[in-house]
C-alpha positions as CSV (number, residue, x, y, z in Angstrom):
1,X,-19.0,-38.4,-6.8
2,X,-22.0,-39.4,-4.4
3,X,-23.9,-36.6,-4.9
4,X,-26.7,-36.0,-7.6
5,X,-27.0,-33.0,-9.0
6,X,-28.8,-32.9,-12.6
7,X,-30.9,-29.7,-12.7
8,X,-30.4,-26.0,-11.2
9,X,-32.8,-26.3,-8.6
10,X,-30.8,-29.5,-7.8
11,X,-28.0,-27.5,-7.1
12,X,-29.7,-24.6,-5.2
13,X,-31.2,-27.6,-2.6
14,X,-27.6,-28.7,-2.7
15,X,-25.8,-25.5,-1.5
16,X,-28.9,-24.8,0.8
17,X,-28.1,-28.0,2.7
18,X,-24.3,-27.7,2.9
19,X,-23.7,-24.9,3.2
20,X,-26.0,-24.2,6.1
21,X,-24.8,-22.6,9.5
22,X,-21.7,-21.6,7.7
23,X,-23.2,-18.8,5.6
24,X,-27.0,-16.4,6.5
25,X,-29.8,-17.7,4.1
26,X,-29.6,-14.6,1.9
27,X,-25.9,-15.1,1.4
28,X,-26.6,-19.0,0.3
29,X,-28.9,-17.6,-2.3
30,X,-26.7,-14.8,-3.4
31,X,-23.4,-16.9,-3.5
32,X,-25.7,-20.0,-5.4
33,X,-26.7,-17.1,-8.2
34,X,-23.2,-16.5,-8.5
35,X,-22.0,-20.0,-9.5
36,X,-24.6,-20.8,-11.8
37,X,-24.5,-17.9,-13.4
38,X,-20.6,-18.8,-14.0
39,X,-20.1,-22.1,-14.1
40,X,-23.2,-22.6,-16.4
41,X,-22.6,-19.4,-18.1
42,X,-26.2,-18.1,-18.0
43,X,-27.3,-14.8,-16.9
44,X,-29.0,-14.7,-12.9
45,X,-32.8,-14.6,-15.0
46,X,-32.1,-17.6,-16.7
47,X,-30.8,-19.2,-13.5
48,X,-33.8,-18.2,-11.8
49,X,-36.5,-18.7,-13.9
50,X,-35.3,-22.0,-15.4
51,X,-34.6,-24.3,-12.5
52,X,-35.2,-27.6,-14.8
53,X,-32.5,-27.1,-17.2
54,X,-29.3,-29.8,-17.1
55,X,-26.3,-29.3,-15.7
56,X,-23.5,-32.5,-17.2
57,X,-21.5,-34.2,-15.0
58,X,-18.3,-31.7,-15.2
59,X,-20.5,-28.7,-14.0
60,X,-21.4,-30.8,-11.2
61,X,-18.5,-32.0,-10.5
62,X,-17.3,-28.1,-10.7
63,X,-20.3,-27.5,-8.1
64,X,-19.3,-29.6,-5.8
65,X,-15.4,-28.5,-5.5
66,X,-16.7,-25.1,-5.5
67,X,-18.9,-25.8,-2.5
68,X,-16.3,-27.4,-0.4
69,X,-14.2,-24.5,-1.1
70,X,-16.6,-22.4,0.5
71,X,-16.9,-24.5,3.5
72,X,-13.4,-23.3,4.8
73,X,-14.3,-19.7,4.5
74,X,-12.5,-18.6,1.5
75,X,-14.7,-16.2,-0.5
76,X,-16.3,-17.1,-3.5
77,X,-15.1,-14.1,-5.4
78,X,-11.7,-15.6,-4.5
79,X,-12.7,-19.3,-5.5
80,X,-13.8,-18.1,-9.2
81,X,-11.0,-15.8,-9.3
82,X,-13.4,-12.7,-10.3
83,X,-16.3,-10.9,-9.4
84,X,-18.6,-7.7,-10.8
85,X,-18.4,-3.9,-10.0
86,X,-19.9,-1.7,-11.4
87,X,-20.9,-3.0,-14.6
88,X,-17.3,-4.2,-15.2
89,X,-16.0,-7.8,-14.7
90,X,-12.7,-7.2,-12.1
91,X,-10.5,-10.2,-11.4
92,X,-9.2,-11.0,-8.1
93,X,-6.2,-12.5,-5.8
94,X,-5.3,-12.9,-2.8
95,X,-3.2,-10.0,-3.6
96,X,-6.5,-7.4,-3.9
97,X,-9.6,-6.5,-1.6
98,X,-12.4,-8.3,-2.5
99,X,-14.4,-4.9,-4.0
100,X,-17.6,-3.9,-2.2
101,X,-21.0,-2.5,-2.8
102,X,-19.5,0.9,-0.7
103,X,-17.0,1.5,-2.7
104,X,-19.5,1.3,-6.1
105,X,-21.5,3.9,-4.0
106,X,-17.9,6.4,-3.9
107,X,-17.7,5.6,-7.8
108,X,-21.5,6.5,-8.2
109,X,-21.2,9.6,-6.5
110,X,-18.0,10.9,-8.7
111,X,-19.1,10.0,-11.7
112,X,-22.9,11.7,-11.2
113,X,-21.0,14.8,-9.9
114,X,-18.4,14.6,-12.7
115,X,-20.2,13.8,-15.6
116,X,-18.5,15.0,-19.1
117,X,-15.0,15.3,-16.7
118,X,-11.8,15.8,-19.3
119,X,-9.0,16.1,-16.6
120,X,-6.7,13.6,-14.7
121,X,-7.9,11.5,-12.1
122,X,-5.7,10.2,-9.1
123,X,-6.5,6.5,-7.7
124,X,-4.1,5.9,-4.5
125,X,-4.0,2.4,-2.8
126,X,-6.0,1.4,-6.6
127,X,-5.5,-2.2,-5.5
128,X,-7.3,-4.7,-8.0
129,X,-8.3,-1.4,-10.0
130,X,-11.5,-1.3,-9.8
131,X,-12.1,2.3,-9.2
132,X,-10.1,3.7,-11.7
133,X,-11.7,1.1,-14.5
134,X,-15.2,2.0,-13.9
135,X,-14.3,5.5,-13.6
136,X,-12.6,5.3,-16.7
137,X,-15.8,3.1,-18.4
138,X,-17.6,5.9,-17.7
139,X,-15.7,9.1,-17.5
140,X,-14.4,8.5,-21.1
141,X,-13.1,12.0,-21.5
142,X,-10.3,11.4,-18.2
143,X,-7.0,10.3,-18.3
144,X,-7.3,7.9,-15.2
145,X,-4.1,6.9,-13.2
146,X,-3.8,4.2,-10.2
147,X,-0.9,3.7,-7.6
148,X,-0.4,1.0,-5.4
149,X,2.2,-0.6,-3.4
150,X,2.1,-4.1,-4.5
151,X,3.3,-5.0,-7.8
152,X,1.1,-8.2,-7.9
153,X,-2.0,-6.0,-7.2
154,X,-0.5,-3.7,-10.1
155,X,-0.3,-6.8,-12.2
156,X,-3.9,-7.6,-11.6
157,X,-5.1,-4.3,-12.3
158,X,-3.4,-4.0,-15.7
159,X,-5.2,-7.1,-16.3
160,X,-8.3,-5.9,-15.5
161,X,-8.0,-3.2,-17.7
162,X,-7.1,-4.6,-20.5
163,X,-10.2,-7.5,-19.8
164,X,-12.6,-4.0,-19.2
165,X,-11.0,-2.6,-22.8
166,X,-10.4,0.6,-21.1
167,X,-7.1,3.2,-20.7
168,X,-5.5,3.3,-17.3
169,X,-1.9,3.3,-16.1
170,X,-1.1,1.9,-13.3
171,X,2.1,2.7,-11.6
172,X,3.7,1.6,-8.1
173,X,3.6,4.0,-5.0
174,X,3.5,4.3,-1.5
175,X,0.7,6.2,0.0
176,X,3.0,7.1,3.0
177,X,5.6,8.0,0.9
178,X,4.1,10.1,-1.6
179,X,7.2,12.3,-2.3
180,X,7.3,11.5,-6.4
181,X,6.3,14.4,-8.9
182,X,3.6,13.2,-11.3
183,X,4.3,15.9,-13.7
184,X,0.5,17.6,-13.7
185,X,-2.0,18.9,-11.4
186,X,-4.6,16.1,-11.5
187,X,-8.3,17.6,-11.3
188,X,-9.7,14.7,-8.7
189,X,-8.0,12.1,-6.4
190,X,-9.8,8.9,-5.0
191,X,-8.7,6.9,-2.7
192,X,-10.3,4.3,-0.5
193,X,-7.2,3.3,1.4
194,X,-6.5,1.0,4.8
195,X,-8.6,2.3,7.9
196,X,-9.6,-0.9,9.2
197,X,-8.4,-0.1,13.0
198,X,-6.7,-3.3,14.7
199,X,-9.3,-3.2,17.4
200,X,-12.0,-3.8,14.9
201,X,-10.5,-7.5,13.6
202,X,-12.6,-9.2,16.5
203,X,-15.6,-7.7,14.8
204,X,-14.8,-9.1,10.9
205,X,-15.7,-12.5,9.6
206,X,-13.1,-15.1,9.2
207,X,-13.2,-15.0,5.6
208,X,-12.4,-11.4,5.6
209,X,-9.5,-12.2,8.2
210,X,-8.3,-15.1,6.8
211,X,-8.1,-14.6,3.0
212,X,-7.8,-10.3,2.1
213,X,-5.0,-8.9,2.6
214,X,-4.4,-7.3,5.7
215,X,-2.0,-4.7,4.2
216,X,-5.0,-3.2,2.4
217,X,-7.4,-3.2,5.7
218,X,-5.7,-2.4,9.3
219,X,-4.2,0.7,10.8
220,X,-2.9,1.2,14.1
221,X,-5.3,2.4,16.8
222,X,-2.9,5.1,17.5
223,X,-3.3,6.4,13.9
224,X,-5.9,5.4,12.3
225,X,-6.0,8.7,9.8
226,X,-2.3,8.2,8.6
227,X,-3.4,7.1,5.4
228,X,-5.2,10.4,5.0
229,X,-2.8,12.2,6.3
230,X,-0.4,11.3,4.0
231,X,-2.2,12.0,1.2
232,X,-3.4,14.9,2.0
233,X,0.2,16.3,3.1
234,X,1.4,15.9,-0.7
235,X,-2.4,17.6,-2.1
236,X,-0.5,20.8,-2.4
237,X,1.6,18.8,-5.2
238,X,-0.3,17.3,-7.0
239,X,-4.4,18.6,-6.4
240,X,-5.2,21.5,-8.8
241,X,-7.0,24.5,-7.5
242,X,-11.0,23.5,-7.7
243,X,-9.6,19.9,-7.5
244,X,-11.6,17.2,-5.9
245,X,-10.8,14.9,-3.1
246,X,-13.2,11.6,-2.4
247,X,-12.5,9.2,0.3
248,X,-14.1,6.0,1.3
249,X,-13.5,6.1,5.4
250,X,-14.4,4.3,8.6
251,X,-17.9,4.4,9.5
252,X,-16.5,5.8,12.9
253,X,-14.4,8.5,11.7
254,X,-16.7,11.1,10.1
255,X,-16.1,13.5,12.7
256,X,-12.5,13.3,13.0
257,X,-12.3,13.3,8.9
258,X,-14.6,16.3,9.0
259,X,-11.9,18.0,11.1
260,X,-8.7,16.9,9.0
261,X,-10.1,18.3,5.4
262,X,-11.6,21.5,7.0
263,X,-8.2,22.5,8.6
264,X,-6.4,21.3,5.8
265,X,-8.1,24.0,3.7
266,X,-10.5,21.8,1.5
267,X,-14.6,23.5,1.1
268,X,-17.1,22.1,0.6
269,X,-16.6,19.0,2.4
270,X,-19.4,16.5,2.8
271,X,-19.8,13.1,4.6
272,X,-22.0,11.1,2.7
273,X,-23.6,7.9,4.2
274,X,-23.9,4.7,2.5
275,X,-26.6,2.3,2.0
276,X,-26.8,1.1,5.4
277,X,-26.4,4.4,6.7
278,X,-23.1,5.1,8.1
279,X,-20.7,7.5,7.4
280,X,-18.9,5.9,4.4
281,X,-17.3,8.8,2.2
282,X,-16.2,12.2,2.5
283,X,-15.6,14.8,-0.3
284,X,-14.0,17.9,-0.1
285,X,-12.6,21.0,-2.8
286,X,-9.3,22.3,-2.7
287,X,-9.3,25.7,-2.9
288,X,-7.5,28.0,-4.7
């Protein structure tokens, strides 16, 4: 193998040296925590606080084709097939987003404003399911549904469920084509759908370009609301009176977002920044 790697701070220098100038310090460290957490199976403490302990020759060898991996740019959720959100373990293809730490923050905020929740709960575009499983982890009293247009992504999601032991179904729609009857008037929908403008793919990283699917990210310039739109053209449908709408959106749109719930009727609304402080998601009630 040619390269000796017996200990976890052995593996740490290891990554540090190859992996630099492809990735930011912080992200070597972060993505290094991730591996030996699952490829030794340890929890990050361990991993941290006992960098003597062996690693065999097959969890070497593991660490090695890992790394190289990550030298062409393909996302380490991606490489181990699986990452973490929200407290539950989510699996992921090249089929589903990689989820991010914005979209936990639009799950935070429904579940502290919606705690003890019995009704049914909308996820459009659900993709790998990650909303609707940590909304249904911890909104047990819902009845939790996801839509999405790819059938693989539907695949992973049931997965996912069933790895998270929680009840979702998961069904196949079209966001701009929203025309089916779901039989009830659901008391909140989510939906953190494409609004990625084309314009913006010179400012992503290749490993976002490359490897997610770009049916889940981009939107034409000349529309970059459709998604939004759509949904909230079919509200009428299937949004009960006193229903709740949350949206993850382009930093950039606040305004114009603003704009499409108030004249489509919604109160209430509410942009809410994220972590870095831009305009992440927007909430609204429909009312009666």
């Amino acid at each position: 193998m040619g390269v000796n790697i017996q200990t976890i701070k052995d593996i740490r220098f290891y990554l540090a040296r190859e992996l630099e100038g492809i990735y930011h310090t912080k992200e070597i460290s972060a993505i290094s925590n991730i591996i030996i957490k699952t490829v030794l199976d340890v929890t990050k403490l361990h991993g941290l606080s006992v960098p003597e302990q062996s690693v065999n020759r097959e969890q070497a060898g593991r660490m090695v084709d890992i790394c190289n991996e990550l030298k062409t740019g393909k996302p380490i959720q991606y490489i181990l097939g699986e990452t973490f959100f929200y407290d539950c373990v989510i699996k992921v293809t090249s089929d589903t987003l990689i989820p991010r730490q914005e979209t936990e923050e639009l799950v935070d905020l429904i579940i502290s404003e919606n705690r003890g929740f019995q009704g049914k709960i909308l996820d459009l575009g659900t993709g790998s399911g990650c909303i609707a499983i940590s909304l249904a982890k911890n909104l047990t009293g819902a009845s939790i549904t996801g839509i999405d247009i790819s059938e693989n992504a539907i695949r992973v999601a049931q997965e996912n469920a069933l790895i998270n032991n929680v009840p979702v179904s998961f069904k196949k729609g079209d966001i701009l084509n929203l025309n089916f009857d779901v039989g009830y008037k659901t008391g909140i929908i989510v939906s953190n759908p494409p609004y990625v403008r084309n314009s913006e793919k010179q400012l992503m990283s290749k490993n976002v370009l490359d490897f997610e699917p770009g049916i889940a990210l981009f939107v034409p310039d000349s529309d970059p609301l459709l998604y939004f739109k759509a949904i909230l053209k079919v509200t009428d449908k299937i949004l009960g009176d006193g229903g709740r709408l949350y949206f993850e959106i382009n930093e950039a749109m606040g305004k114009s977002m603003f704009h499409l719930l108030d004249v489509s009727g919604y109160s209430e609304v509410e942009i809410i920044t994220d972590i870095n402080n831009k305009d992440r998601i927007i909430k609204g009630t429909k009312n009666g």
